[in-house]
C-alpha positions as CSV (number, residue, x, y, z in Angstrom):
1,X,80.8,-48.5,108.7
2,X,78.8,-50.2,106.4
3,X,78.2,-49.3,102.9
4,X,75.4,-48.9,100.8
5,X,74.9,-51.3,97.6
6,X,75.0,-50.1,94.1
7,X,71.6,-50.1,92.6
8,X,70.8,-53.5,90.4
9,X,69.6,-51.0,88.0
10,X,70.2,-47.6,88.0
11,X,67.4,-46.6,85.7
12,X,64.8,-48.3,88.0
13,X,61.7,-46.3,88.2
14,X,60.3,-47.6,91.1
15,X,57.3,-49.1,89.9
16,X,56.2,-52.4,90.6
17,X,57.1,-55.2,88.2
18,X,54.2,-55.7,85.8
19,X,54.5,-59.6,86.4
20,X,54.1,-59.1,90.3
21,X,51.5,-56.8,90.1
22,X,49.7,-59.0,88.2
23,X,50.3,-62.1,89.7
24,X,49.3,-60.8,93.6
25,X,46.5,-59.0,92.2
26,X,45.1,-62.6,91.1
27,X,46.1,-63.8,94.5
28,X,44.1,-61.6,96.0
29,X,41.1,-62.7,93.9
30,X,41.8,-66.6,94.4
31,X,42.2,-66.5,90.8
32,X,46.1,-67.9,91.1
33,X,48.0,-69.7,94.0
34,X,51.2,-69.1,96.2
35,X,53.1,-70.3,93.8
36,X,52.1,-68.2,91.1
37,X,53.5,-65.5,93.0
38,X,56.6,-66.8,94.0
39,X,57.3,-67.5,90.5
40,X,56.5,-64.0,89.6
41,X,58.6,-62.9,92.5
42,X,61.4,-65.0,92.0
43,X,63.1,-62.8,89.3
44,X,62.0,-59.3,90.4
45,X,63.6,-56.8,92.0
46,X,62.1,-55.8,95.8
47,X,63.0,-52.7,97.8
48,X,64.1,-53.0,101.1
49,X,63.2,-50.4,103.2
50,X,65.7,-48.1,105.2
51,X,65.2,-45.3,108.1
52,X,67.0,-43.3,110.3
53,X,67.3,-43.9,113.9
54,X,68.0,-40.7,116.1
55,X,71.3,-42.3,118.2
56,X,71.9,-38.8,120.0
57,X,70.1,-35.7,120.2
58,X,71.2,-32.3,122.1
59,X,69.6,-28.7,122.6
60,X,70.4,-26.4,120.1
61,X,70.9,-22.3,120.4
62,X,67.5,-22.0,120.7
63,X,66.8,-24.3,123.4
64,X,65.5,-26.4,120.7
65,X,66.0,-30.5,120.9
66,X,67.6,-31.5,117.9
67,X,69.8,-34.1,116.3
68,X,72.9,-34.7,117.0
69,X,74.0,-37.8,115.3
70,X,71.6,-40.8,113.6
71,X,72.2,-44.5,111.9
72,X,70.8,-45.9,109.3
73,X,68.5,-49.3,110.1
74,X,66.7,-52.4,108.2
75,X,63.2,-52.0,110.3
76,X,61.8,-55.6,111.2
77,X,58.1,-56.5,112.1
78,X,57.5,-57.9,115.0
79,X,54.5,-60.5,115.7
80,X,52.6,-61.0,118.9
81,X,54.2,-64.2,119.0
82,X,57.7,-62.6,119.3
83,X,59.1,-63.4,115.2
84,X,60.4,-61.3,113.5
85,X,60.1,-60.4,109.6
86,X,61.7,-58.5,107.2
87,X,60.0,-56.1,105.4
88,X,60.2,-55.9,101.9
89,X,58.1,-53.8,98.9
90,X,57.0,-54.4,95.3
91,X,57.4,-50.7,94.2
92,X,57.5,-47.0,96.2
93,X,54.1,-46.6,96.1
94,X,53.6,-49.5,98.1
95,X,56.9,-48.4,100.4
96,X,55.4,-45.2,100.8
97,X,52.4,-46.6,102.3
98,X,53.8,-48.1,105.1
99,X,56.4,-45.1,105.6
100,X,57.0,-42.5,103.8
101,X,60.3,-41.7,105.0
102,X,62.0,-44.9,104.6
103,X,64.5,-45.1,101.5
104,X,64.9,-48.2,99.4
105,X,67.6,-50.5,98.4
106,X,67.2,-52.4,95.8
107,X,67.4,-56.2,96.0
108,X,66.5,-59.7,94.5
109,X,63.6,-61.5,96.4
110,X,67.0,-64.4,97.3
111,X,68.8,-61.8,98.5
112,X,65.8,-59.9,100.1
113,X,65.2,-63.8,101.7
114,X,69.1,-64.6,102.9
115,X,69.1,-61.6,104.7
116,X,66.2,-62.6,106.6
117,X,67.2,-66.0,107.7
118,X,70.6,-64.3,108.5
119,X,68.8,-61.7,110.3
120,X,67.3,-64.9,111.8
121,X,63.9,-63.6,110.9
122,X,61.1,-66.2,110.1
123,X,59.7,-64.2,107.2
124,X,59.4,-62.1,104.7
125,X,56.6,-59.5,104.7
126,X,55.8,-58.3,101.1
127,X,53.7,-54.6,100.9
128,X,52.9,-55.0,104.4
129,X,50.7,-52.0,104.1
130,X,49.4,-53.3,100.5
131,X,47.5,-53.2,98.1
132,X,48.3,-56.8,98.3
133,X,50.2,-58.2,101.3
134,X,52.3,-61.7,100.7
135,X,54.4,-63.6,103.4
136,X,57.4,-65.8,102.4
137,X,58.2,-68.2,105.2
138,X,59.5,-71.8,106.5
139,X,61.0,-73.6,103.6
140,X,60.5,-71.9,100.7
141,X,62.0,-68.6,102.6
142,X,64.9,-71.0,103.3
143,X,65.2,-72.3,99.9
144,X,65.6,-68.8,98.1
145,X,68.1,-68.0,100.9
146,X,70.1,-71.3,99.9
147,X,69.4,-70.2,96.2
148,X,71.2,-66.9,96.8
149,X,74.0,-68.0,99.0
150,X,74.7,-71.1,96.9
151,X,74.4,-73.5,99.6
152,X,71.2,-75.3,98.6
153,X,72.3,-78.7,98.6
154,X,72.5,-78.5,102.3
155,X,68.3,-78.5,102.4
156,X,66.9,-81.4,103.3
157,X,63.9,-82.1,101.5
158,X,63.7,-79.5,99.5
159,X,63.9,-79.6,95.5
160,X,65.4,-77.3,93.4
161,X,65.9,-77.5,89.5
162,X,67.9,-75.1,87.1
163,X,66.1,-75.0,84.0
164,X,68.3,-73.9,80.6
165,X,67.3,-73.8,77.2
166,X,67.9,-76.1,75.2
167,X,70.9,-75.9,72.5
168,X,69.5,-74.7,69.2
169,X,69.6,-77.6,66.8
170,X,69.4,-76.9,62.4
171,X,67.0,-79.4,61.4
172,X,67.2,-80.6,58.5
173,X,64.0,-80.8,56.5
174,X,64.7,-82.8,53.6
175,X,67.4,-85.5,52.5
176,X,69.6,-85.4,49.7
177,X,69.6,-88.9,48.0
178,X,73.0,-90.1,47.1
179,X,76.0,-89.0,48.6
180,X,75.6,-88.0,52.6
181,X,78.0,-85.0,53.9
């Protein structure tokens, strides 16, 4: 039976990150780029959702159908071209819009984006149901799948740098004449 992750932080409100927000309400306006989001989106946490399928059903006492036993399932959207994406959502709010019975699991957009390709999806649907919808697909969903699962120097043409800070250096401001230490 599979198992339910451990939240990436329990004292997650559910609210939308104000970076994301921010970044795909600009995208909306044509005030910033793809990229802008992805940045943004990059760090955050999303919320996949989850909701019950009915598996078995009987008649109860009262000649009532009810259920009998149910699984829990990662819904995918399907196009009229036949792909398939995974759904994924900035906050509840915008979960709640497209279902409000689903229940989230936390994850990082690379984790959100491995599961896809290993769900051998071809995208990832962000607030499907809005305020701002945002698709991740082709090689950059790739490349954050490789990011998560570590295997990103198997990408071919694809770039992708680790950026650290730079060692904090004491400058020294002035030189003592005479004698050097």
């Amino acid at each position: 039976m599979p198992s339910i992750p451990q939240p990436l932080d329990p004292r997650d409100d559910g609210a939308a990150a104000p970076a994301v927000a921010a970044a795909l309400a600009s995208y909306q306006a044509g005030t910033a780029d793809a990229a802008e989001v992805l940045t943004a989106l990059s760090g955050a946490r999303l919320l996949v959702p989850v909701v019950a399928l009915l598996t078995e059903a009987e008649v109860g006492a009262h000649g009532l159908r009810q259920e009998k036993e149910s699984e829990m399932a990662l819904p995918k959207l399907v196009g009229q071209d036949g792909r398939q994406a995974v759904l994924a959502f900035t906050g509840t709010e915008a979960l709640a819009r497209w279902r409000p019975d689903a229940r989230p699991i936390q994850a990082t957009t690379p984790q959100v984006c491995q599961a896809a390709v290993q769900e051998q999806a071809a995208a990832v649907v962000v607030d499907v149901a809005g305020p701002v919808q945002f698709v991740i697909e082709g090689t950059v969903l790739e490349a954050l799948a490789a990011v998560e699962s570590g295997t990103v120097a198997g990408l071919t043409g694809v770039t992708v740098a680790r950026v650290e800070p730079a060692p904090v250096r004491r400058r020294r401001w002035f030189r003592r004449s005479g004698k050097h230490r």
